[in-house]
VODREN-551487 format. One record per residue: x, y, z of N, C-alpha, C, O in turn. Coordinates in pm, 1 decimal. Last residue first. Example, Ala and Ser with C-alpha at 12.3 -4.5 7.8 and 13.67 -1.06 7.14 Angstrom:
<pts>
      neast     nnorth        nup     caeast    canorth       caup      ceast     cnorth        cup      oeast     onorth        oup
     1285.0     -225.0      708.0     1367.0     -106.0      714.0     1290.0        3.0      787.0     1340.9      113.8      803.9
     1319.0     -569.0      780.0     1230.0     -450.0      780.0     1320.0     -330.0      780.0     1423.6     -331.9      846.5
</pts>
This chain:
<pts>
      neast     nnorth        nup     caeast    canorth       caup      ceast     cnorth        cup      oeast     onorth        oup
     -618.8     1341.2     -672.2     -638.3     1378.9     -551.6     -813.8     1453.3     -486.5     -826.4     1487.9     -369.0
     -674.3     1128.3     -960.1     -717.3     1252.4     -921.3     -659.4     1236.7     -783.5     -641.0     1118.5     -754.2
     -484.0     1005.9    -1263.3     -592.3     1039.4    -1120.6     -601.2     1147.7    -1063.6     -549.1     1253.0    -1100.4
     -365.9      991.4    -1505.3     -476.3      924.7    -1485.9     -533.1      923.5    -1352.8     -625.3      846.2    -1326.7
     -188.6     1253.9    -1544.3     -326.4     1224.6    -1645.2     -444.0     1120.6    -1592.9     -564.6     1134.0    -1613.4
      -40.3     1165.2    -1354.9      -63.8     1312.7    -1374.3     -223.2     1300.0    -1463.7     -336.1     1337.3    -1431.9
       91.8      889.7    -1459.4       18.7      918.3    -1335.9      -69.1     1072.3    -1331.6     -185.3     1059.9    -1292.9
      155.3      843.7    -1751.4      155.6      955.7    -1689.3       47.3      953.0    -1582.7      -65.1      999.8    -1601.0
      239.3      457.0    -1772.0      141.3      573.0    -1753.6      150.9      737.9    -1710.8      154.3      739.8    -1587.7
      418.3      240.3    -2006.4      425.8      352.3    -1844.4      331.0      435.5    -1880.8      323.8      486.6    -1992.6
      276.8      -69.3    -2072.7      305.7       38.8    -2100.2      351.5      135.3    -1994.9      316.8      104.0    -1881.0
      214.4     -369.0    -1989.7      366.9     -297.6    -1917.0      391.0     -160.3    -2005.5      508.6     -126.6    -2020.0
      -28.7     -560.5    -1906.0        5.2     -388.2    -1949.3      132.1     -378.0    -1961.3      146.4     -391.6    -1839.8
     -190.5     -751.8    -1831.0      -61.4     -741.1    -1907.7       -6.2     -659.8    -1920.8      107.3     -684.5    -1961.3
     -364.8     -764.9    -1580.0     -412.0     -642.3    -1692.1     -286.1     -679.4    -1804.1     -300.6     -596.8    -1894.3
     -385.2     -951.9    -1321.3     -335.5     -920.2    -1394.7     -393.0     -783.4    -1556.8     -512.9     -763.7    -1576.1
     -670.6     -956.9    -1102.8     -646.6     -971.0    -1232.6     -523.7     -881.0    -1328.7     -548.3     -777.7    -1390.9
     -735.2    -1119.9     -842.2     -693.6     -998.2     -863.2     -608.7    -1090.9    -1011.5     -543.5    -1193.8    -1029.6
    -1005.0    -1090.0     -563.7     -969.0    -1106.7     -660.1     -885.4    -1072.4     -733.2     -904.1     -951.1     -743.2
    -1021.9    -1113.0     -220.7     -981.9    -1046.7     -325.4     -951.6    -1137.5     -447.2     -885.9    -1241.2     -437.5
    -1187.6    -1336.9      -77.7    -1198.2    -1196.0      -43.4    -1156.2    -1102.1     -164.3    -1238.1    -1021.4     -208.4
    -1021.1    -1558.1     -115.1    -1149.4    -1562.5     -122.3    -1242.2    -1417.1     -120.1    -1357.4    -1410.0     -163.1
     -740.1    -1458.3     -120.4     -801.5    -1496.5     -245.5     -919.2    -1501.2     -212.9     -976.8    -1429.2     -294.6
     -693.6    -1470.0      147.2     -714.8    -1352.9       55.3     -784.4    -1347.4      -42.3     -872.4    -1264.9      -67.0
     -646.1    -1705.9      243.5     -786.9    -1661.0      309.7     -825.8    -1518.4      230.9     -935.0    -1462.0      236.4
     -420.3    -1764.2       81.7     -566.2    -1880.9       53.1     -716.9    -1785.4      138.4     -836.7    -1791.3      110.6
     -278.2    -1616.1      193.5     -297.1    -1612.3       45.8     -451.1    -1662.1       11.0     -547.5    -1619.7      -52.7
     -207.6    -1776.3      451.7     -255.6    -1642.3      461.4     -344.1    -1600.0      297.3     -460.2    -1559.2      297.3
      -34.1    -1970.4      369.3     -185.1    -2001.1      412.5     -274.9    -1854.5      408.9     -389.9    -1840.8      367.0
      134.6    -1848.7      246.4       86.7    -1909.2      144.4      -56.4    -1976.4      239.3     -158.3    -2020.6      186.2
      276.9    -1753.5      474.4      229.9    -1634.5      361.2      138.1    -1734.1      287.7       32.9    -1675.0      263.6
      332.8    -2009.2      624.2      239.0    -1862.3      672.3      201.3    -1772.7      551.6       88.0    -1725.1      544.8
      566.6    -2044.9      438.8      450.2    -2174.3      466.8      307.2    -2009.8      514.9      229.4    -1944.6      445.2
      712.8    -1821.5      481.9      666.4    -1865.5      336.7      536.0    -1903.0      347.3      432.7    -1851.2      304.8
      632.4    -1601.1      711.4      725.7    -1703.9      693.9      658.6    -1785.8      563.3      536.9    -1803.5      566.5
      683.9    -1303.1      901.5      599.2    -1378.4      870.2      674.2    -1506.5      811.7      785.1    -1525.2      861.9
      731.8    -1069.0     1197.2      764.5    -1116.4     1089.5      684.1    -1255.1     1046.1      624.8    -1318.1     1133.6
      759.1     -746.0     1328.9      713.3     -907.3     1296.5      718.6     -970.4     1204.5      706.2     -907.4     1099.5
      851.0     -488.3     1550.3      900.3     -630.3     1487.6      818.8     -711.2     1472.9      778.7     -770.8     1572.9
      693.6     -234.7     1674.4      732.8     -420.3     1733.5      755.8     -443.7     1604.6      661.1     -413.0     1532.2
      716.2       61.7     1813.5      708.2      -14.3     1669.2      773.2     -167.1     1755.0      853.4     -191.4     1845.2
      782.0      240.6     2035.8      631.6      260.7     1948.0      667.9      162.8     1811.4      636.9      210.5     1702.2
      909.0       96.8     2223.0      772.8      169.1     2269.9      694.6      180.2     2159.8      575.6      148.9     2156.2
     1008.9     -186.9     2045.5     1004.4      -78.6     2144.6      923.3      -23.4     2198.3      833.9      -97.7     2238.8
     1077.1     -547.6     1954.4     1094.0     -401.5     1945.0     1071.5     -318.3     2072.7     1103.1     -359.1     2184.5
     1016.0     -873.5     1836.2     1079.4     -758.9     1930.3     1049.1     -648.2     1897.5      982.5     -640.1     1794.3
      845.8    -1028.8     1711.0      934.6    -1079.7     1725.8     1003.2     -960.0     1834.2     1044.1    -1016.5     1935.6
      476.5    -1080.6     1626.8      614.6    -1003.5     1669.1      717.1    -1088.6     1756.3      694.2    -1178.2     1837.6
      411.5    -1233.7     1344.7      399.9    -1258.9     1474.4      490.8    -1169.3     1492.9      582.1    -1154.3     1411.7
      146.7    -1243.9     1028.8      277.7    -1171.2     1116.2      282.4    -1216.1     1258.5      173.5    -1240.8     1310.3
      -69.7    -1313.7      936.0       22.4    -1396.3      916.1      184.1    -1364.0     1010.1      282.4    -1432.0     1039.4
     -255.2    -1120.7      932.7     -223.7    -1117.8      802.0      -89.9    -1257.7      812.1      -27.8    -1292.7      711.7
     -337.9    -1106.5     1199.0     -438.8    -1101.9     1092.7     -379.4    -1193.7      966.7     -427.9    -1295.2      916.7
     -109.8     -891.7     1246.2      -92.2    -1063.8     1330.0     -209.9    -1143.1     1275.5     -197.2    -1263.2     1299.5
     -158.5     -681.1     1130.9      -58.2     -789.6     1095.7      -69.4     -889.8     1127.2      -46.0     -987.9     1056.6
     -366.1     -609.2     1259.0     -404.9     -608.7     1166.0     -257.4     -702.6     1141.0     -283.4     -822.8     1134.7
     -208.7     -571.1     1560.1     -333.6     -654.2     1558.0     -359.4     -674.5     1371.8     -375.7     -795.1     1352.7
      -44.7     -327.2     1487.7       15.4     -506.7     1517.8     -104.9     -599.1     1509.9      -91.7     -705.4     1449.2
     -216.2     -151.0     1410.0     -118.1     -196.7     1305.3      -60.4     -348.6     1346.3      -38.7     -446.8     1275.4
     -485.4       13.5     1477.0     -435.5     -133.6     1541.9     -329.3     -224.1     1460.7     -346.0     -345.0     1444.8
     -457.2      337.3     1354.8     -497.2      198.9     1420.9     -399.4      118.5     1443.6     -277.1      131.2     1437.6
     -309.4      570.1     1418.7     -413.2      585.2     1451.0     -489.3      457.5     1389.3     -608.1      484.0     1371.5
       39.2      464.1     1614.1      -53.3      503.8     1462.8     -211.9      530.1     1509.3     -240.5      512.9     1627.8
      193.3      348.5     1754.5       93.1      500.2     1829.0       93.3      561.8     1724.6      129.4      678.7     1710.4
      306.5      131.0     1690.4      209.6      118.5     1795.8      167.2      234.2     1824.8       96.6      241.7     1925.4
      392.4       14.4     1326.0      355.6      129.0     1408.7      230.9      142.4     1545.2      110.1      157.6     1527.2
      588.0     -261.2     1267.0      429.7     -238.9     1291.0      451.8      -75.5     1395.8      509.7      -63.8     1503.8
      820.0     -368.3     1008.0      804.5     -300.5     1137.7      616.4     -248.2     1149.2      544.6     -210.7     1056.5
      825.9     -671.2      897.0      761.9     -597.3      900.8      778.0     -499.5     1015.4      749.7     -544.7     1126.3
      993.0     -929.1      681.4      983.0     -912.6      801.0      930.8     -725.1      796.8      982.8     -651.2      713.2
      950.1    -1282.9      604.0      913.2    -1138.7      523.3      929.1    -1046.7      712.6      890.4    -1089.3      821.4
     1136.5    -1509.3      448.4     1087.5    -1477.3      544.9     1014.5    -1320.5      498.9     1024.9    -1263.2      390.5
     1213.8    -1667.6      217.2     1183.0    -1706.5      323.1     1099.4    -1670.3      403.3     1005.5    -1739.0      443.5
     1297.2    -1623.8     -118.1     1318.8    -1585.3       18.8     1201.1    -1659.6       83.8     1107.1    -1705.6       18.9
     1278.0    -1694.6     -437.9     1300.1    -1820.5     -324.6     1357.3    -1728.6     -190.7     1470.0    -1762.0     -154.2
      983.0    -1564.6     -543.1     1125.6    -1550.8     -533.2     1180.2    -1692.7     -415.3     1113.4    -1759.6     -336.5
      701.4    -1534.8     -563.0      751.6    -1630.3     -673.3      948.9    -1641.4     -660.3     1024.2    -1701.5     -737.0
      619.1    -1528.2     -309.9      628.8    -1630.1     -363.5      680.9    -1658.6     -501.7      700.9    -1770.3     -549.3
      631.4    -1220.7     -311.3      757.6    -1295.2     -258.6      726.9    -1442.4     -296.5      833.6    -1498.0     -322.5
      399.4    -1168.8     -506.9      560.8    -1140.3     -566.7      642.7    -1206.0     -481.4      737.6    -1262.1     -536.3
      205.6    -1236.5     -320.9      258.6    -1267.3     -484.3      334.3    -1276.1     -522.8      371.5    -1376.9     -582.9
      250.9    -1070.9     -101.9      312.7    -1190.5     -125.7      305.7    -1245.3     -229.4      401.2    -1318.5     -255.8
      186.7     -773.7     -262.8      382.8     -801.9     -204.4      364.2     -954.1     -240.1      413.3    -1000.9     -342.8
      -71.5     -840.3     -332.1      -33.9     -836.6     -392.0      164.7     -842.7     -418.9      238.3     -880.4     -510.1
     -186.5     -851.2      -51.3     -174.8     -963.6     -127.9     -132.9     -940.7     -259.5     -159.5    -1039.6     -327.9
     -111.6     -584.2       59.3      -78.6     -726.9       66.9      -62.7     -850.5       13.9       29.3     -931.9       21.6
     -307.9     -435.7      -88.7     -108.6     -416.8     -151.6      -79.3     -548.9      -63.8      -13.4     -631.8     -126.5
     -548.9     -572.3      -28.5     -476.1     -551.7     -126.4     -372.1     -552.4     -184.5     -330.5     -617.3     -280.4
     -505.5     -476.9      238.3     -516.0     -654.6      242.6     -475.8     -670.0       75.1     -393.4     -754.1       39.2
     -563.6     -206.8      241.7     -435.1     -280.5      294.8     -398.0     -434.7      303.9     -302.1     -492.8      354.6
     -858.4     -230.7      136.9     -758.5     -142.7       66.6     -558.9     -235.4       90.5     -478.7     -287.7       13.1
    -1090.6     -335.4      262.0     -994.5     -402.7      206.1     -852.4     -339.3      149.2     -753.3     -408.1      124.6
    -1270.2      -28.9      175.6    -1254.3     -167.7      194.4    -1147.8     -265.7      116.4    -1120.8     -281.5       -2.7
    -1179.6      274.5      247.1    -1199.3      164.2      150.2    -1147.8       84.0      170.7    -1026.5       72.0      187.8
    -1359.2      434.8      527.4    -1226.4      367.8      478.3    -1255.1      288.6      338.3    -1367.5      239.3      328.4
    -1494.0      747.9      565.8    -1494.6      576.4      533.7    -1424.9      546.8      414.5    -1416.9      582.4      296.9
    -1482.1      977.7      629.8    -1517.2      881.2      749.1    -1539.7      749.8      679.3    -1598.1      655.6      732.9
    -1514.9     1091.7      308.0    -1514.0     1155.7      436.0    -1575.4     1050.7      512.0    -1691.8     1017.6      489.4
    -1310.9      907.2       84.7    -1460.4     1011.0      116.4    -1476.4     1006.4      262.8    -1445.2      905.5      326.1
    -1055.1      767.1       36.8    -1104.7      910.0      -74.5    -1256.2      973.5      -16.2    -1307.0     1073.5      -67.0
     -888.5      690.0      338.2     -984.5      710.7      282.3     -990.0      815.1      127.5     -931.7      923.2      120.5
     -538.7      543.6      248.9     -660.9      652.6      386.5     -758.2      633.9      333.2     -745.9      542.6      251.6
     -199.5      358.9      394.0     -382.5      351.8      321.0     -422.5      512.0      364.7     -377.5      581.9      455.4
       44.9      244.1      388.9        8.4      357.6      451.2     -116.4      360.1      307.1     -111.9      361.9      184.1
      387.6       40.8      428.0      241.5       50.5      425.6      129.2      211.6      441.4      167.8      286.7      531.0
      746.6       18.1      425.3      655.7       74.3      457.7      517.7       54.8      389.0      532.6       51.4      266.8
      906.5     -239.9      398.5      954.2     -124.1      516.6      846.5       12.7      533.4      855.3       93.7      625.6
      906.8     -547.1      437.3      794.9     -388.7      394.5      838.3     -327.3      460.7      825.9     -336.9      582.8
     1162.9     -743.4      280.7     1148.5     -657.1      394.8     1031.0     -555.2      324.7     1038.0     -500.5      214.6
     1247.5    -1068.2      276.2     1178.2     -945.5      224.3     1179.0     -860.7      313.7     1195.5     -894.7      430.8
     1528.1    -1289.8      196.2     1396.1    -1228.8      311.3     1377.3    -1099.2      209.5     1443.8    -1050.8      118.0
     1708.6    -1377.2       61.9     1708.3    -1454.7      115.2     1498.6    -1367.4      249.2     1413.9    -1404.0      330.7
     1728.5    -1213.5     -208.1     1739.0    -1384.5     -203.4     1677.2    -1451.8      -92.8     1608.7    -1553.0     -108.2
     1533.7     -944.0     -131.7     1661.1    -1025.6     -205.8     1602.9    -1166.1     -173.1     1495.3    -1211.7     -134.4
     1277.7     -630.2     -176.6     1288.8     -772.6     -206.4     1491.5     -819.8     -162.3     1572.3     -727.0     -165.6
     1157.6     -449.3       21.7     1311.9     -418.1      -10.4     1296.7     -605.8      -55.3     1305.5     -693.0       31.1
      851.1     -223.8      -33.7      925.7     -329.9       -9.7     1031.9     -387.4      -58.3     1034.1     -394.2     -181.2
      553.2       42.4        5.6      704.4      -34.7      -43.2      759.9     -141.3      -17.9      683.7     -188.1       66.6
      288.8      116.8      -80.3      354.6       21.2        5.3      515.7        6.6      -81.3      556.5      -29.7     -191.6
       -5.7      301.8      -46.0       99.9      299.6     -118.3      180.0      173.1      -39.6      128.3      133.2       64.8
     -387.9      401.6     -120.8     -263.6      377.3      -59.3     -169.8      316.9      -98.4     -197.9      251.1     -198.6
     -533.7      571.8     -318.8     -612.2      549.5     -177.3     -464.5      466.5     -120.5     -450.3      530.8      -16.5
     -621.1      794.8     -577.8     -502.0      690.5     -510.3     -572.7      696.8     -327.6     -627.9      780.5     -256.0
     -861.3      794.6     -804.3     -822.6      822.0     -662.1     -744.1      760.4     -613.4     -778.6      644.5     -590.4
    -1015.8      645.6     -996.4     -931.1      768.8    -1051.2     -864.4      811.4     -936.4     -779.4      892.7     -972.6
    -1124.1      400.6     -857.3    -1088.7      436.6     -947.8    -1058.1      547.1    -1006.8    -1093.1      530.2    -1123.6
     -877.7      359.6     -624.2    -1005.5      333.1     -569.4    -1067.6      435.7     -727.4    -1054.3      556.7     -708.9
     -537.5      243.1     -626.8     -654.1      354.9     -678.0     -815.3      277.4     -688.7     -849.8      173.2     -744.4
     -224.0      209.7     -532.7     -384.8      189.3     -472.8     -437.2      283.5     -503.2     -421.1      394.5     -452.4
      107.7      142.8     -581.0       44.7      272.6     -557.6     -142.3      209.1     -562.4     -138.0      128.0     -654.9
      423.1        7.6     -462.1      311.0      -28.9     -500.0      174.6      143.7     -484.6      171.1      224.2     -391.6
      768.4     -103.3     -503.4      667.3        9.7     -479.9      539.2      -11.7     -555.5      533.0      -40.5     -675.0
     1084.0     -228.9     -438.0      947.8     -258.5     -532.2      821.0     -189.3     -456.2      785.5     -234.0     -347.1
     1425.6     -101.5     -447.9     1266.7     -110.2     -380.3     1184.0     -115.8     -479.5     1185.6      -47.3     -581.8
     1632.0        5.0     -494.7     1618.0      -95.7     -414.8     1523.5     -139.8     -409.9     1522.4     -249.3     -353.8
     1548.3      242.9     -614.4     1634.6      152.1     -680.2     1648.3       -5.7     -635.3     1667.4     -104.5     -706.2
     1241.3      407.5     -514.0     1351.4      389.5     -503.3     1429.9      265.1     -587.6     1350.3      181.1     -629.5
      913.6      357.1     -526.9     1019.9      407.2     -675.3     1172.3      363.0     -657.2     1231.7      300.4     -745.0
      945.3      529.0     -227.9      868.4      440.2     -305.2      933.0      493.1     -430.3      983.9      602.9     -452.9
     1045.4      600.5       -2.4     1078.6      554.9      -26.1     1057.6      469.3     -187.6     1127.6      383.0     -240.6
      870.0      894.8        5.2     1020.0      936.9       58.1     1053.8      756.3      -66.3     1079.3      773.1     -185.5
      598.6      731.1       39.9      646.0      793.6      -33.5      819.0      826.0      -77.4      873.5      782.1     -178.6
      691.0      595.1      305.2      646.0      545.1      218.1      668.8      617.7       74.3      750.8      568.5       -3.2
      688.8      849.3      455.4      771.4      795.9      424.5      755.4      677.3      359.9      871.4      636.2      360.3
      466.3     1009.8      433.7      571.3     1044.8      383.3      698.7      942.7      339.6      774.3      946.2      242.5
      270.3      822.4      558.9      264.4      817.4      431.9      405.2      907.2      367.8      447.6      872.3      257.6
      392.5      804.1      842.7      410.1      720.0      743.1      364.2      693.0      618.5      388.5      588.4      558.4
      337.8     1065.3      836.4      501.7     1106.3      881.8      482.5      951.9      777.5      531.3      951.4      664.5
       60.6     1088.9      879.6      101.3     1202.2      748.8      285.7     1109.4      740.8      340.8     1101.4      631.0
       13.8      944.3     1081.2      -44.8      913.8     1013.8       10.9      973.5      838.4        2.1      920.5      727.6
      147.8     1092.4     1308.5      181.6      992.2     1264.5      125.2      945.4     1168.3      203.5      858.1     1130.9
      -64.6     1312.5     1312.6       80.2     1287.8     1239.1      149.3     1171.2     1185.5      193.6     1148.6     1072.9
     -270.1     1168.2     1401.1     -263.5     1237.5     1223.3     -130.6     1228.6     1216.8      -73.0     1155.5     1136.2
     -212.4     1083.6     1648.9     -239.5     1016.3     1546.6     -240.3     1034.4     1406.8     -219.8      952.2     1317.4
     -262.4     1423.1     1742.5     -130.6     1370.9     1740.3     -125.2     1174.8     1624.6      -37.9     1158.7     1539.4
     -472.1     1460.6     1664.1     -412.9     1519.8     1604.5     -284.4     1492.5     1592.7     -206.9     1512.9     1499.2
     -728.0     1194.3     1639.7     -645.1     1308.6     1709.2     -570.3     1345.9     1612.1     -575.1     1299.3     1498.2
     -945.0     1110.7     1384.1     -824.5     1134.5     1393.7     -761.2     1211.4     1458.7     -715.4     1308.6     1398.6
    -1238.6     1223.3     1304.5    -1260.9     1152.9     1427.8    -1070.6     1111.9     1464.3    -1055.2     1080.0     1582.2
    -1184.5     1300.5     1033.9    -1221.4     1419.0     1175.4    -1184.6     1319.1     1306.8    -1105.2     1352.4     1394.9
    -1060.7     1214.2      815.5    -1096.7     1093.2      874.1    -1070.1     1193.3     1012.9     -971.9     1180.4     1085.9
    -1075.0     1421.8      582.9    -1128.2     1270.1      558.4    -1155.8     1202.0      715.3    -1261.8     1142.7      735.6
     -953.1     1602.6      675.1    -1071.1     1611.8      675.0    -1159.8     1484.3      611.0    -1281.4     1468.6      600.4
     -687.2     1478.3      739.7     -732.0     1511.4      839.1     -893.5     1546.0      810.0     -970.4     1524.5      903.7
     -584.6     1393.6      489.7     -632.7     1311.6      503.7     -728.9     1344.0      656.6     -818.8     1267.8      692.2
     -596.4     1560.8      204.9     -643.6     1595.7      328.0     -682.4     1492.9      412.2     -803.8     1478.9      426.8
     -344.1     1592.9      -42.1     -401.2     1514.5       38.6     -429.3     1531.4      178.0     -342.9     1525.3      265.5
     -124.7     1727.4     -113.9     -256.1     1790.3     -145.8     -368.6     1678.9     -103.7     -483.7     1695.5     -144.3
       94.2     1661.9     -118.7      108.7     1780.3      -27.0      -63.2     1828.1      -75.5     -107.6     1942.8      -69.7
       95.5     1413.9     -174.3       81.6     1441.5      -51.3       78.2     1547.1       -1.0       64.9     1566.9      119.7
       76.7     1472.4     -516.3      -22.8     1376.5     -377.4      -17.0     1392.4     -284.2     -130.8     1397.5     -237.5
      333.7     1526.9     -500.7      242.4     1634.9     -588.0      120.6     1608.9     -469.9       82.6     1680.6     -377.3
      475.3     1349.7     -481.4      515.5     1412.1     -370.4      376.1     1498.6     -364.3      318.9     1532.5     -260.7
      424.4     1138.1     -683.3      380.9     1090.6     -535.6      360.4     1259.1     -415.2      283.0     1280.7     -322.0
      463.0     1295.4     -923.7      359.8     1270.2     -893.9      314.2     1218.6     -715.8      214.9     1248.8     -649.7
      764.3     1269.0     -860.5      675.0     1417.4     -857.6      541.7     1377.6     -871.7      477.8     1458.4     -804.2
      819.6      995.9     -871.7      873.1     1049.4     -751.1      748.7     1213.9     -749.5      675.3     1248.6     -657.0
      833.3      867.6    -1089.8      671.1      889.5    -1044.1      704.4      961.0     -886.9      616.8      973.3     -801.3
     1064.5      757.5    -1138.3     1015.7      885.2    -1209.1      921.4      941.3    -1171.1      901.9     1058.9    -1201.7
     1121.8      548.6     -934.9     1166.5      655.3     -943.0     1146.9      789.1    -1037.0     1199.8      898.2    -1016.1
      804.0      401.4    -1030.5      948.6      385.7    -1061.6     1001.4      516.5    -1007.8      926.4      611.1    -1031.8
      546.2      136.4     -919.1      607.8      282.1     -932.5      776.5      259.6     -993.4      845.4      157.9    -1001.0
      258.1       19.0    -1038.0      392.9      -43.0     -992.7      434.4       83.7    -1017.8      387.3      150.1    -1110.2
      -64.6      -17.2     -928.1        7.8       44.8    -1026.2      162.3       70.1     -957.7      181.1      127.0     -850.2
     -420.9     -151.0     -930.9     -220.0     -143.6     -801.2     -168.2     -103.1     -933.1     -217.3     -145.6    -1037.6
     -715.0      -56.3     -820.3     -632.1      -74.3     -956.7     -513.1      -37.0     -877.0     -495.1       53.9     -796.0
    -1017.8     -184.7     -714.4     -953.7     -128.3     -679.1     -852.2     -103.9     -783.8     -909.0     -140.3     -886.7
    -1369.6     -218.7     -674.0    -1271.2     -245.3     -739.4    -1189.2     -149.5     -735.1    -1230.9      -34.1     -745.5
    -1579.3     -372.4     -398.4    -1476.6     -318.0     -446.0    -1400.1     -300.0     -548.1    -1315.1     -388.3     -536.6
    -1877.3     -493.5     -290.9    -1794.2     -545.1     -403.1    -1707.2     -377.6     -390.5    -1775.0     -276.0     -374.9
    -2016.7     -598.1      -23.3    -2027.2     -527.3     -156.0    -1928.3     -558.6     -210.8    -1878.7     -666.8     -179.2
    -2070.6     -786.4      170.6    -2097.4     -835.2       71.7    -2136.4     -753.4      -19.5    -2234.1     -771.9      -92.1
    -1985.7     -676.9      430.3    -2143.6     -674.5      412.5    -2153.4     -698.9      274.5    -2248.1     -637.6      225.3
    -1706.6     -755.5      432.4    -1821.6     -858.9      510.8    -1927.8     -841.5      476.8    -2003.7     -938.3      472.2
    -1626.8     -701.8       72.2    -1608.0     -705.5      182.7    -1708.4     -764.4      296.6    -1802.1     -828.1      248.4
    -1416.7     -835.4     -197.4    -1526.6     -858.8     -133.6    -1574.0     -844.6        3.1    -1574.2     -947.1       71.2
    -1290.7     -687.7     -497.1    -1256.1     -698.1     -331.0    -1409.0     -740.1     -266.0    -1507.1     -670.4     -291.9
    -1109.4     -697.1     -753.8    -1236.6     -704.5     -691.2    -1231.0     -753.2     -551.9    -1168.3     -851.1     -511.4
     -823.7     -517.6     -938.6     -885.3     -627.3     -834.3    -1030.1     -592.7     -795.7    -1070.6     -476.7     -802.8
     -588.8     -510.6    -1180.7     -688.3     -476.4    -1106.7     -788.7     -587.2    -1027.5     -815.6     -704.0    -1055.7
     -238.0     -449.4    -1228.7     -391.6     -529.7    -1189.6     -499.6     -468.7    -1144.7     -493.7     -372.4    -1068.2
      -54.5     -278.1    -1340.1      -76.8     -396.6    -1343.0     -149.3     -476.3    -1305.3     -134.3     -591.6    -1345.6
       -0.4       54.9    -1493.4     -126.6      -54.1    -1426.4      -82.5     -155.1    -1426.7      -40.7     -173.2    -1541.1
      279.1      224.6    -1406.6      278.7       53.7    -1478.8      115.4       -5.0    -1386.2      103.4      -67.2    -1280.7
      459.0      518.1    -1410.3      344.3      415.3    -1304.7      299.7      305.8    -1416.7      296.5      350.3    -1531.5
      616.7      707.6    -1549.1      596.5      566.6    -1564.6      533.0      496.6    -1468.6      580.3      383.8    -1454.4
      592.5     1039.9    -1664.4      592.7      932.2    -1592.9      580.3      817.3    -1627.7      532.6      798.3    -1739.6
      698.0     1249.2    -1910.6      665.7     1165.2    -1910.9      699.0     1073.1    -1784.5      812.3     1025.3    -1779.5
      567.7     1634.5    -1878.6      705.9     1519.8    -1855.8      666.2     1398.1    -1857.6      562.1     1397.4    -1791.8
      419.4     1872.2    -1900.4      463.1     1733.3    -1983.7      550.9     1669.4    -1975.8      621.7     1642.3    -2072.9
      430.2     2002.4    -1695.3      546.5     2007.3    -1761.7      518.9     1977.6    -1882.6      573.8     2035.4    -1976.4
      164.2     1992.6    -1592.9      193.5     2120.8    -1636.8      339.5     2122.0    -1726.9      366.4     2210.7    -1807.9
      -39.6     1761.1    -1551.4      100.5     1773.8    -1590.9      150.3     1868.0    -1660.8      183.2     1850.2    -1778.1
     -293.6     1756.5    -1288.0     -224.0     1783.8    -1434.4      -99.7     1831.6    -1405.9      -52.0     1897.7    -1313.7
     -517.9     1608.8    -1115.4     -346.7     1617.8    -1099.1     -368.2     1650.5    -1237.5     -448.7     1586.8    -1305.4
     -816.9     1794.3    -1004.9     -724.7     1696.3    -1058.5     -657.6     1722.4    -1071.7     -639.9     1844.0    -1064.2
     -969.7     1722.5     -666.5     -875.0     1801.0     -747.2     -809.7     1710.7     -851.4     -761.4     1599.7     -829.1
</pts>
């Protein structure tokens, strides 16, 4: 389906890179991260209420879907916000996943992650290693410290196992979310095993894009 802008209202989603992704069976990916602003709020919402991610990915209980729908909502819910540096994933005309994160001085916080597929039973590669390596970019160039992550345990995958991947160790939590957190020195080894895998090319751009015009659901 494509998104059109029945208002004409002008959004601002900001291409800023695009990337080549290299996955184990040695195809190639290109993916495009586009920086959000609180204006791109009707384009995000437009996306989710028309995103099937249940007929994308059948083999998804039902109770896992939710959870699956509740943290792309909220990701969404958060992304753009004033506080928050927001990231949007297009597999090329197709948004494939989103990430937020609460930058200051002293720690980062992702307060939310959330990928799916654009074709039925298969994931795009690399997709979440992407907006990853694209947050620690940005926390390296700030002088915080630490980065700290809530991990969803009765998501429909292995969210603490894929963190602890990425440099994360848990630190506490509950029945369904552990605490983890990561640490400069850790982000910048972690970086080095990305880079070989992802490529990722600035674009200069800082025009704003009518999201509406440039993808599809």
């Amino acid at each position: 389906m494509q998104i059109t802008n029945k208002n004409n209202t002008s959004f601002t989603g900001i291409h800023i890179l695009n990337t080549k992704c290299l996955s184990r069976d040695n195809k190639i990916t290109r993916l495009k991260v586009f920086e959000l602003t609180p204006d791109d709020k009707p384009f995000l919402r437009y996306m989710y209420n028309n995103l099937e991610i249940e007929r994308l990915a059948p083999q998804i209980d039902s109770s896992k879907m939710e959870v699956w729908y509740t943290m792309l909502k909220e990701a969404i819910d958060l992304s753009g916000g004033q506080k928050y540096k927001s990231y949007l994933l297009a597999r090329g005309k197709k948004p494939c996943g989103v990430m937020t994160f609460e930058p200051n001085s002293h720690k980062y916080e992702i307060t939310r992650v959330c990928t799916w597929p654009v074709k039925k039973n298969e994931k795009v590669p690399l997709a979440g290693k992407t907006l990853f390596k694209t947050a620690f970019e940005e926390f390296l160039k700030s002088n915080a410290n630490i980065i700290n992550i809530d991990a969803i345990k009765n998501g429909p995958y292995d969210t603490v196992g894929k963190y602890m991947q990425l440099g994360f160790k848990p630190v506490g939590g509950g029945n369904f979310i552990e605490v983890m957190r990561t640490t400069r020195s850790a982000v910048t080894q972690t970086l080095e095993k990305l880079n070989s895998l992802i490529t990722s090319k600035p674009t200069g751009k800082t025009e704003n894009l009518n999201l509406f015009d440039e993808l599809y659901v």
